[in-house]
LUMZA-376311 format. One record per atom (N, C-alpha, C): residue in one letter; atom name; x, y negated, z negated. Coordinates in nm, 2 decimals, always signed. Example, Ala and Ser with C-alpha at 12.3 -4.5 7.8 and 13.67 -1.06 7.14 Angstrom:
<atoms>
ATOM  aa  at       X       Y       Z
ATOM   A   N   +1.32   +0.57   -0.78
ATOM   A  CA   +1.23   +0.45   -0.78
ATOM   A   C   +1.32   +0.33   -0.78
ATOM   S   N   +1.28   +0.22   -0.71
ATOM   S  CA   +1.37   +0.11   -0.71
ATOM   S   C   +1.29   +0.00   -0.79
</atoms>
This chain:
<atoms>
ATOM  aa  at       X       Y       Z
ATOM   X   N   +5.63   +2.50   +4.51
ATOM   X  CA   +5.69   +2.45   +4.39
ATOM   X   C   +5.81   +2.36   +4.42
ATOM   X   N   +5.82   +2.24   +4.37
ATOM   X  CA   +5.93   +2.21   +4.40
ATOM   X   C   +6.07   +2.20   +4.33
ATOM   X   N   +6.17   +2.24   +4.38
ATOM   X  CA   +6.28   +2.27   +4.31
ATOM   X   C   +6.41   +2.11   +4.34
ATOM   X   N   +6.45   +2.10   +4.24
ATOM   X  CA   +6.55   +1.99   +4.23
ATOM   X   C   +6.73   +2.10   +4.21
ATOM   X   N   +6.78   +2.03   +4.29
ATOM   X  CA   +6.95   +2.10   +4.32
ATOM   X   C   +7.02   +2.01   +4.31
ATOM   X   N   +7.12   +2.02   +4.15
ATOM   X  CA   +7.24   +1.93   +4.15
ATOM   X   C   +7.31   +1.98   +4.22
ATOM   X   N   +7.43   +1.88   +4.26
ATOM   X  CA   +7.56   +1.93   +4.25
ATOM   X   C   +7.65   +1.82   +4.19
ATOM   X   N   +7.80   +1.83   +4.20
ATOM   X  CA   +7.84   +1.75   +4.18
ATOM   X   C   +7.89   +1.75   +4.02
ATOM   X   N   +7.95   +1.65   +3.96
ATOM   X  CA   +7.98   +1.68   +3.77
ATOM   X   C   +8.12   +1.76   +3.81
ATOM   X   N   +8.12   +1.76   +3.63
ATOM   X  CA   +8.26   +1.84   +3.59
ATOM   X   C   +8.33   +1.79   +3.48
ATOM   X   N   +8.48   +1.81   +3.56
ATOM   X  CA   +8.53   +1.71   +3.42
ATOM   X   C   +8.64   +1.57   +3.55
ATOM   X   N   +8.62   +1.46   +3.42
ATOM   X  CA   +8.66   +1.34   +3.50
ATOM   X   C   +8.73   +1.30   +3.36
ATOM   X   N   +8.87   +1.22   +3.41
ATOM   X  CA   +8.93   +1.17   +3.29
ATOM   X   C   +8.88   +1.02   +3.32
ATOM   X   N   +8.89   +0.94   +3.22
ATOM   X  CA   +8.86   +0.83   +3.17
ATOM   X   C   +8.91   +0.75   +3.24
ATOM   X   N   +8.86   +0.63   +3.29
ATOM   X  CA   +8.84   +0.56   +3.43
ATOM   X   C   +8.81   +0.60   +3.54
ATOM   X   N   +8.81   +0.72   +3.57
ATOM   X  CA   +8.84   +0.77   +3.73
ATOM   X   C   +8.62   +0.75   +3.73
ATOM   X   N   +8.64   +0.85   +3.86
ATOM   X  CA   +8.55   +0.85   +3.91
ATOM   X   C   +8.43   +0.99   +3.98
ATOM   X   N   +8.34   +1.01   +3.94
ATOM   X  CA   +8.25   +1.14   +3.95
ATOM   X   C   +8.14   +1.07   +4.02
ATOM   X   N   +8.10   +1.19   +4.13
ATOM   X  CA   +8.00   +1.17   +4.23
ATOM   X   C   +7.87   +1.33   +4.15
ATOM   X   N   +7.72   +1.28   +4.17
ATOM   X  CA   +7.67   +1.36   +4.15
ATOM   X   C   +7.55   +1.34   +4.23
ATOM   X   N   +7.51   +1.45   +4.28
ATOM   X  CA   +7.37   +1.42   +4.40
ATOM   X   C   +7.29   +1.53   +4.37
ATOM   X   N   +7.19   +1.50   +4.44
ATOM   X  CA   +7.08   +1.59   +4.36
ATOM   X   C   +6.95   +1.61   +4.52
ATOM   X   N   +6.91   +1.68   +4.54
ATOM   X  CA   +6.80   +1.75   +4.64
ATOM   X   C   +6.68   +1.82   +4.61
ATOM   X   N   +6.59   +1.73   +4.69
ATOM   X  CA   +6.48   +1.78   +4.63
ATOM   X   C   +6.43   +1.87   +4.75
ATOM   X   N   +6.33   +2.00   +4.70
ATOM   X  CA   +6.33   +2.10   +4.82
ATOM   X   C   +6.18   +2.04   +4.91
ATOM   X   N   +6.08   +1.98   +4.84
ATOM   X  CA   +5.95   +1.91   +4.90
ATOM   X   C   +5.94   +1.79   +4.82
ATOM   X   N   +5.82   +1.74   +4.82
ATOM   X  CA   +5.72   +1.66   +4.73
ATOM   X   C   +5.74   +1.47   +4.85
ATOM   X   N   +5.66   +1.41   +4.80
ATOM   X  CA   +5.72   +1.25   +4.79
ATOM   X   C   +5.72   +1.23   +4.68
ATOM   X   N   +5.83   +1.13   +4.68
ATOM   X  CA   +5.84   +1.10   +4.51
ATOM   X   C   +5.84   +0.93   +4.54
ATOM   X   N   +5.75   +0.87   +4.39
ATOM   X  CA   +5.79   +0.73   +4.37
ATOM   X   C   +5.91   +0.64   +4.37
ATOM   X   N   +5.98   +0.74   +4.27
ATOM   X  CA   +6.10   +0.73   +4.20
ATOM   X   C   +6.18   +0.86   +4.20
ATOM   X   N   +6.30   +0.86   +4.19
ATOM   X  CA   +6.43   +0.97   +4.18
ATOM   X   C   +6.52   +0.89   +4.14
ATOM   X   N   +6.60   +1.00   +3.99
ATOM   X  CA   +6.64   +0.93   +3.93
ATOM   X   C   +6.74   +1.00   +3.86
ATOM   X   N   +6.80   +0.99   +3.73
ATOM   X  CA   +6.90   +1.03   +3.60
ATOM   X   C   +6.87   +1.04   +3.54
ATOM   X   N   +6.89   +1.13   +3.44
ATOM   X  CA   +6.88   +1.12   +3.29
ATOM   X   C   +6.99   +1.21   +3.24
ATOM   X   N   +7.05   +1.21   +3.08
ATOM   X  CA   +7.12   +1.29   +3.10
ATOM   X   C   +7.09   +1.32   +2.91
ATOM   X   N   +7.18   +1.40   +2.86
ATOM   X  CA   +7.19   +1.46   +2.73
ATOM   X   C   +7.31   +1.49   +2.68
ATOM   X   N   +7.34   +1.43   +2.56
ATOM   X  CA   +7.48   +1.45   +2.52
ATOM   X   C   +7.45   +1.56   +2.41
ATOM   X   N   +7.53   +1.61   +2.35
ATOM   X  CA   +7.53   +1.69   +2.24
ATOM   X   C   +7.50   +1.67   +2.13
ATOM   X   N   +7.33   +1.70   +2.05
ATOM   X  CA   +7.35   +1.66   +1.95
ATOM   X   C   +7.22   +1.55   +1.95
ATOM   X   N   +7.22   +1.51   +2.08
ATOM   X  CA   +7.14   +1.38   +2.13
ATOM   X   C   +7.02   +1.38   +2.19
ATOM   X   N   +6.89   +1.30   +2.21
ATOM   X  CA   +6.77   +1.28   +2.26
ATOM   X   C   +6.82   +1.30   +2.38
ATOM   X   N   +6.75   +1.33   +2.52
ATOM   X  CA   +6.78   +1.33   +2.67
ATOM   X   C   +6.73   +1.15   +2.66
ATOM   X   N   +6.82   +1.07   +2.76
ATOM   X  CA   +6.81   +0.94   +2.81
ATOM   X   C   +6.83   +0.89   +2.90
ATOM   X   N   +6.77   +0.79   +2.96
ATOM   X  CA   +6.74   +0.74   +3.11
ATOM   X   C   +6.88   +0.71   +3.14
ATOM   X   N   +6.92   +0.71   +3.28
ATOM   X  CA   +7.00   +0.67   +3.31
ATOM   X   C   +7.01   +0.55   +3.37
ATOM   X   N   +6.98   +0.57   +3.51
ATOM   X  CA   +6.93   +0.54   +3.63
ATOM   X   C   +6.83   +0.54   +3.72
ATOM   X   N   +6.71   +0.46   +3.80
ATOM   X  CA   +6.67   +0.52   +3.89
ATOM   X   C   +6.61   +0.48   +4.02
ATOM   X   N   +6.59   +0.47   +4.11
ATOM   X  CA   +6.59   +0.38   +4.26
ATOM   X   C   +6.42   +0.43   +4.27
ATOM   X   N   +6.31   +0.34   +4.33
ATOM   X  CA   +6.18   +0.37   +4.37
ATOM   X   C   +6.20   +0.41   +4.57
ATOM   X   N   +6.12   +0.39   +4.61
ATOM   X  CA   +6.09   +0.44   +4.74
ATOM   X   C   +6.17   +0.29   +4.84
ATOM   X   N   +6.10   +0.19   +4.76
ATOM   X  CA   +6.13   +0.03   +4.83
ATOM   X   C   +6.29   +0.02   +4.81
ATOM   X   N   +6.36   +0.09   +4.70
ATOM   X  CA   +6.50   +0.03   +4.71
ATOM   X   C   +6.52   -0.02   +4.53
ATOM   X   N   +6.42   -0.05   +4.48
ATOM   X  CA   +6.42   -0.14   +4.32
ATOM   X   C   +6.53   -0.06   +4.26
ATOM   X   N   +6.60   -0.06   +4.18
ATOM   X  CA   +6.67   +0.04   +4.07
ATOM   X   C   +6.66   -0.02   +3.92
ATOM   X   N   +6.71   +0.06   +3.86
ATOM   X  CA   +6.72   +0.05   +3.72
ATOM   X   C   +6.84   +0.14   +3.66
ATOM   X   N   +6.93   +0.05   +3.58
ATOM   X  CA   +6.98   +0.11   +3.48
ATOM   X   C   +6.98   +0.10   +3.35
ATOM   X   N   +7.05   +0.20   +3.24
ATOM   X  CA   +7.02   +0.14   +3.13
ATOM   X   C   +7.19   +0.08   +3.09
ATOM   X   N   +7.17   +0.00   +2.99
ATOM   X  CA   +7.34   -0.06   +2.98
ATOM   X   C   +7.41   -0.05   +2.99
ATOM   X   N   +7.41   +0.07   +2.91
ATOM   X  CA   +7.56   +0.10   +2.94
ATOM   X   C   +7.64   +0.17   +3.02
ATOM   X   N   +7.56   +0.17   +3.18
ATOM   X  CA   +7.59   +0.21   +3.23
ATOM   X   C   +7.62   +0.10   +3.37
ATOM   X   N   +7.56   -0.01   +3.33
ATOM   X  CA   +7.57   -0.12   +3.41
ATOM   X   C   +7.68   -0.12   +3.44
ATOM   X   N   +7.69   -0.17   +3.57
ATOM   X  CA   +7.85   -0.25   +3.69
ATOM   X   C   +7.97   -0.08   +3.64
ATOM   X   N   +7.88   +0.00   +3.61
ATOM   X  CA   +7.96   +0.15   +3.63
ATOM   X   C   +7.90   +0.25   +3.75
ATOM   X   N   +7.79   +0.25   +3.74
ATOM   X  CA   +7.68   +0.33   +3.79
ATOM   X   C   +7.63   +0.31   +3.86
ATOM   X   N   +7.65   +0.32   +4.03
ATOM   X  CA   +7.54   +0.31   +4.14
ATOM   X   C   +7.50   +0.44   +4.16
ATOM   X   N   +7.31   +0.42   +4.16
ATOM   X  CA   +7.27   +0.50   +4.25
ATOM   X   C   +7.18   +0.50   +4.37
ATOM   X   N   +7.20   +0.62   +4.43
ATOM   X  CA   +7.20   +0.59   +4.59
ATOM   X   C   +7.04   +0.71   +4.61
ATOM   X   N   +6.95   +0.65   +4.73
ATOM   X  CA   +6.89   +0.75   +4.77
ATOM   X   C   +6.84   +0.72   +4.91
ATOM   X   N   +6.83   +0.88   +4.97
ATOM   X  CA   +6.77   +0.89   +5.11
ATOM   X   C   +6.65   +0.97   +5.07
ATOM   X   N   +6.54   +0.84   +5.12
ATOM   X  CA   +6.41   +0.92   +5.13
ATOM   X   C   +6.36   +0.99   +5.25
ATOM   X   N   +6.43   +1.02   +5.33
ATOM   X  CA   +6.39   +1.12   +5.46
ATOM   X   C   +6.50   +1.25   +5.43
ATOM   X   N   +6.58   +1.24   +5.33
ATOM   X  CA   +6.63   +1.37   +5.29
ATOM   X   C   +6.58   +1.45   +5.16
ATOM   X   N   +6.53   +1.36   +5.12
ATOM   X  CA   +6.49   +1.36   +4.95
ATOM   X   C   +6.57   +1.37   +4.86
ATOM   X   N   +6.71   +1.31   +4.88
ATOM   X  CA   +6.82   +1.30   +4.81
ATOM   X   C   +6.83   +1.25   +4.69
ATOM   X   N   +6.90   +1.26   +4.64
ATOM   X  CA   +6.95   +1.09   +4.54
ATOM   X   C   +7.10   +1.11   +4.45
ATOM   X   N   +7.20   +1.03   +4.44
ATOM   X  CA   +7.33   +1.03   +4.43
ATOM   X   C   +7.33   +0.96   +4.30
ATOM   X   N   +7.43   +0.98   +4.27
ATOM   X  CA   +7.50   +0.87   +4.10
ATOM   X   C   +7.63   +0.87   +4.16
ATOM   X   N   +7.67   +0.75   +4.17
ATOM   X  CA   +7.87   +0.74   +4.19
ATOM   X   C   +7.85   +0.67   +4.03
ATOM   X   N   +7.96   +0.76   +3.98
ATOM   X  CA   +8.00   +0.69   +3.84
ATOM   X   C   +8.15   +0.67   +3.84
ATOM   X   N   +8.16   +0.51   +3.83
ATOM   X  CA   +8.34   +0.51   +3.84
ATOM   X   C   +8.32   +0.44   +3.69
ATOM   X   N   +8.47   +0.45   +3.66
ATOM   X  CA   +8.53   +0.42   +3.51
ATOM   X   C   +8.43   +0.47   +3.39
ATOM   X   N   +8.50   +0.62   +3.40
ATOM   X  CA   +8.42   +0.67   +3.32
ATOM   X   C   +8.43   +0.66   +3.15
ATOM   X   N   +8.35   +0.66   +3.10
ATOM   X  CA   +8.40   +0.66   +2.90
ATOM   X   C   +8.36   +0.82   +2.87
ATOM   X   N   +8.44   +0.87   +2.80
ATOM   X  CA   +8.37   +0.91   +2.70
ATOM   X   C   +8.29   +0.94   +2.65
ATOM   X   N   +8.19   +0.85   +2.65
ATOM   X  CA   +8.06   +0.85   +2.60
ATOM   X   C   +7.94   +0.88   +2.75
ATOM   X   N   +8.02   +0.91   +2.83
ATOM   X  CA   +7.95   +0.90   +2.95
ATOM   X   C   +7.91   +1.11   +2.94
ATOM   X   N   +7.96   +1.19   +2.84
ATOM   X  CA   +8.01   +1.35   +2.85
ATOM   X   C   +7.86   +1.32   +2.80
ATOM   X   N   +7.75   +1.42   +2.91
ATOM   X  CA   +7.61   +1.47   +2.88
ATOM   X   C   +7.60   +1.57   +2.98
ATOM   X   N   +7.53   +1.65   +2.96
ATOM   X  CA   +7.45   +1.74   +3.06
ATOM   X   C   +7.38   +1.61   +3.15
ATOM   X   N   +7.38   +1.62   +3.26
ATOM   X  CA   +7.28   +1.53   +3.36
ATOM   X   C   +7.21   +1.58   +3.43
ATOM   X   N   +7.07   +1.53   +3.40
ATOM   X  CA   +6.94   +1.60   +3.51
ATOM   X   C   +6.86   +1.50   +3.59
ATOM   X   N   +6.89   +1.54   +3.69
ATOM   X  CA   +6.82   +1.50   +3.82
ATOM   X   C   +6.65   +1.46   +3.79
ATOM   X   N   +6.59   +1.35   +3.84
ATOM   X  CA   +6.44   +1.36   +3.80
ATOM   X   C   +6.35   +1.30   +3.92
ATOM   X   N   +6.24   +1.33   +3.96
ATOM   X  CA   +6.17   +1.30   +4.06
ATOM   X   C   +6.05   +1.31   +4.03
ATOM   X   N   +6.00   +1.18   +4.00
ATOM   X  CA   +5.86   +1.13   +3.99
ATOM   X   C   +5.75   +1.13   +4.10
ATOM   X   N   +5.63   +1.14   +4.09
ATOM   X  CA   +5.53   +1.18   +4.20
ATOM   X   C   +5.47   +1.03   +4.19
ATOM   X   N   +5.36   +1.02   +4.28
ATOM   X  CA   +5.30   +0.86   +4.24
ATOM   X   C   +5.19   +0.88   +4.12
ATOM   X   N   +5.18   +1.01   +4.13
ATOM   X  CA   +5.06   +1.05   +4.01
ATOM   X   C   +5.13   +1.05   +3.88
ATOM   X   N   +5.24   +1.05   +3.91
ATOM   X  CA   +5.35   +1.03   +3.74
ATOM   X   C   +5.38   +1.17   +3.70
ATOM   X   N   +5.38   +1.30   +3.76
ATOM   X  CA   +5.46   +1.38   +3.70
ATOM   X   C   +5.57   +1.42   +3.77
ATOM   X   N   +5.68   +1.47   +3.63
ATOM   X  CA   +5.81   +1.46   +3.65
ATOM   X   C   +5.87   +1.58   +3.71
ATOM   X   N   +5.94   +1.60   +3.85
ATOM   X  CA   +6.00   +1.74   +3.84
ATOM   X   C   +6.16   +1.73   +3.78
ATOM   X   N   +6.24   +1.81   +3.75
ATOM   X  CA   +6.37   +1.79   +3.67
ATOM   X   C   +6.44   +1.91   +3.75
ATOM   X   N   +6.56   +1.91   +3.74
ATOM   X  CA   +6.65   +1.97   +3.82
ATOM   X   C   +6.74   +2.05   +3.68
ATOM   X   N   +6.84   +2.17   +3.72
ATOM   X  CA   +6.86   +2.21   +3.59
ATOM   X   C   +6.95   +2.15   +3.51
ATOM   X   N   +7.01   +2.05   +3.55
ATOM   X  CA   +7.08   +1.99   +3.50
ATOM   X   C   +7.27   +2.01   +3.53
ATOM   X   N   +7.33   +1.92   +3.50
ATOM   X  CA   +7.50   +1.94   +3.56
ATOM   X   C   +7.57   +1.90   +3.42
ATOM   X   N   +7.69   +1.97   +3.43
ATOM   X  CA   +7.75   +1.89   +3.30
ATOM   X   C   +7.86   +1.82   +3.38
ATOM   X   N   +7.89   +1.67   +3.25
ATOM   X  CA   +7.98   +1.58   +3.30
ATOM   X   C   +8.06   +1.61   +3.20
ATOM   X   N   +8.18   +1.64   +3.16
ATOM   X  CA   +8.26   +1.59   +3.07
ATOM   X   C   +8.40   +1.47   +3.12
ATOM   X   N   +8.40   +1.40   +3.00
ATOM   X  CA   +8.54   +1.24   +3.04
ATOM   X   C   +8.64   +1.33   +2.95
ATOM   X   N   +8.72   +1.37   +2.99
ATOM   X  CA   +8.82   +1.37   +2.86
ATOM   X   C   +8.98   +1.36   +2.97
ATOM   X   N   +9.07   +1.36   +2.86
ATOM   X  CA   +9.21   +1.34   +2.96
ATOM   X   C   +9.33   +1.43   +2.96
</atoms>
């Protein structure tokens, strides 16, 4: 079975900067990625890098959010500098198969506050 391990999150004041990485125990995956959940809110994409390097974010996370992956570790990172506010969600780790199912990790909380 494969198990996904955050670490990383917490609390970060507004601008600074939070690292969060995530380990997968097997599988290959297509894609590894973010999602996260705010309170109150739908879970939403974050971020996510394929096997070749491609990524994706979603806006508002743009020129804030790099993420990083090692596919011989089965890693995958989020550096989040200049944080908002609006960035405070639970965040879960996600790892796609090429067959398209999702494994999810249990998730980290971020809070921004100062």
């Amino acid at each position: 079975q494969v198990q996904l391990v955050e670490s990383g999150g917490g609390l970060g004041q507004p601008g600074r900067s939070l690292r969060l990485s995530c380990a997968a125990s097997e599988g290959i995956f297509s894609a590894m990625g973010w999602y996260r959940q705010a309170p109150g809110k739908q879970r939403e994409f974050v971020a996510s890098m394929t096997t070749v390097g491609d990524t994706d974010y979603t806006d508002s996370v743009k020129g804030r959010f790099t993420i990083s992956r090692d596919n011989f570790k089965n890693t995958v990172s989020l550096q989040m500098n200049n944080l908002k506010s609006d960035d405070t969600a639970v965040y879960y780790c996600d790892a796609r198969t090429y067959r398209g199912k999702d494994y999810w990790g249990q998730g980290t909380q971020v809070t921004v506050s100062s």
